[in-house]
C-alpha positions in Angstrom: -118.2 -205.6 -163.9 -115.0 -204.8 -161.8 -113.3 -208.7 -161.5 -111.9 -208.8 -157.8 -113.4 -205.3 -157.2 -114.2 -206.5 -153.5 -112.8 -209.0 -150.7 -114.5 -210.9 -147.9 -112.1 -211.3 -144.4 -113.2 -213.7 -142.1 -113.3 -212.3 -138.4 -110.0 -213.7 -137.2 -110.7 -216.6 -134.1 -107.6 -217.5 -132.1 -108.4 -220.3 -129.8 -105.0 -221.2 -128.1 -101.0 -219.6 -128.1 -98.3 -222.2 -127.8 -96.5 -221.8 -124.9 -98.8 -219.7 -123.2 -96.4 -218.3 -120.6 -92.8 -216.7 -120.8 -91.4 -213.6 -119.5 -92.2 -210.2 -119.5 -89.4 -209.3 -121.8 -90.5 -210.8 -124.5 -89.0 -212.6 -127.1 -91.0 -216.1 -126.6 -91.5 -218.1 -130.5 -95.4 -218.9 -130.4 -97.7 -220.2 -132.2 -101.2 -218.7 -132.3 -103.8 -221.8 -133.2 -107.5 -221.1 -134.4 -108.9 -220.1 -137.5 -110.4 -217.2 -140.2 -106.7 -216.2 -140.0 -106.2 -215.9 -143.8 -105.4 -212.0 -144.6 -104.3 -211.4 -141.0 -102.0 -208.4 -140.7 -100.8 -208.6 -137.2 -101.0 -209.6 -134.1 -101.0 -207.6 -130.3 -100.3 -208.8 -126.7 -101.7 -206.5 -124.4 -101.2 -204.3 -126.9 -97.9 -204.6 -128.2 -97.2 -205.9 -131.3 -95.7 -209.0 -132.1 -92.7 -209.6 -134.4 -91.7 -211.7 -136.9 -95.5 -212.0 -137.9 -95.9 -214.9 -140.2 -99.6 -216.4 -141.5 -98.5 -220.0 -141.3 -102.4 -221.0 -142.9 -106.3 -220.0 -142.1 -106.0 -221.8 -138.8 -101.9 -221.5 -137.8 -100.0 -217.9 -137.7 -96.1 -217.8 -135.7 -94.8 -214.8 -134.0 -92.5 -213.8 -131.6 -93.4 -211.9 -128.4 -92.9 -208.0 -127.6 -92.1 -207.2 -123.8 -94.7 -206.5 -121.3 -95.9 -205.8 -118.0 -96.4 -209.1 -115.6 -99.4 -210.7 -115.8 -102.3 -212.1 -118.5 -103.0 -210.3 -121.1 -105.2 -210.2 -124.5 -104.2 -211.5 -128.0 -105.4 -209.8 -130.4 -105.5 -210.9 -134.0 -105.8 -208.3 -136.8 -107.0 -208.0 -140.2 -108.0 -205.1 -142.7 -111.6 -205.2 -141.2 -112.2 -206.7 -137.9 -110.4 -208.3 -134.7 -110.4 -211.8 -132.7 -109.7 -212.1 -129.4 -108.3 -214.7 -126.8 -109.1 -213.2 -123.8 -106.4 -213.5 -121.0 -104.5 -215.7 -124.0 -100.7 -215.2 -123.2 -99.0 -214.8 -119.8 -96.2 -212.7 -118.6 -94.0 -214.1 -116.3 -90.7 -213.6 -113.8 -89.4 -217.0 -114.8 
């Protein structure tokens, strides 16, 4: 018997980011809201990685923007096994 010898992720869910705007060079505080976030190792807009990554609880990580390109884009929550999506989840902005 190997104690530990295996462990279960939950697929990772986000369901909203708070704000869902700022601008397109980043920099923005949000918080990510949904759930299965437990063991979460990162976190991409559009495919840039967020900073100051922080797994706040299962349903509640905070992060800070990277810069991007205007427009929507995807956020993509990470763990050592699978993704979660919120589609068209964050915006870019001018202002």
């Amino acid at each position: 018997t190997l104690t530990n010898g295996f462990t279960y992720f939950a697929t990772p869910a986000p369901t909203s980011v708070t704000p869902n705007a700022g601008l397109s060079i980043g920099l923005t505080p949000v918080v990510i809201s949904g759930s299965g976030f437990t063991g979460s190792t990162g976190v991409t807009f559009g495919g840039a990685a967020g900073t100051l990554f922080i797994v706040v609880n299962d349903t509640t990580i905070t992060c800070v923007t990277p810069a991007h390109a205007l427009g929507a884009v995807n956020v993509v929550v990470t763990n050592p096994v699978t993704t979660g999506t919120l589609t068209n989840g964050y915006t870019y902005t001018l202002i």
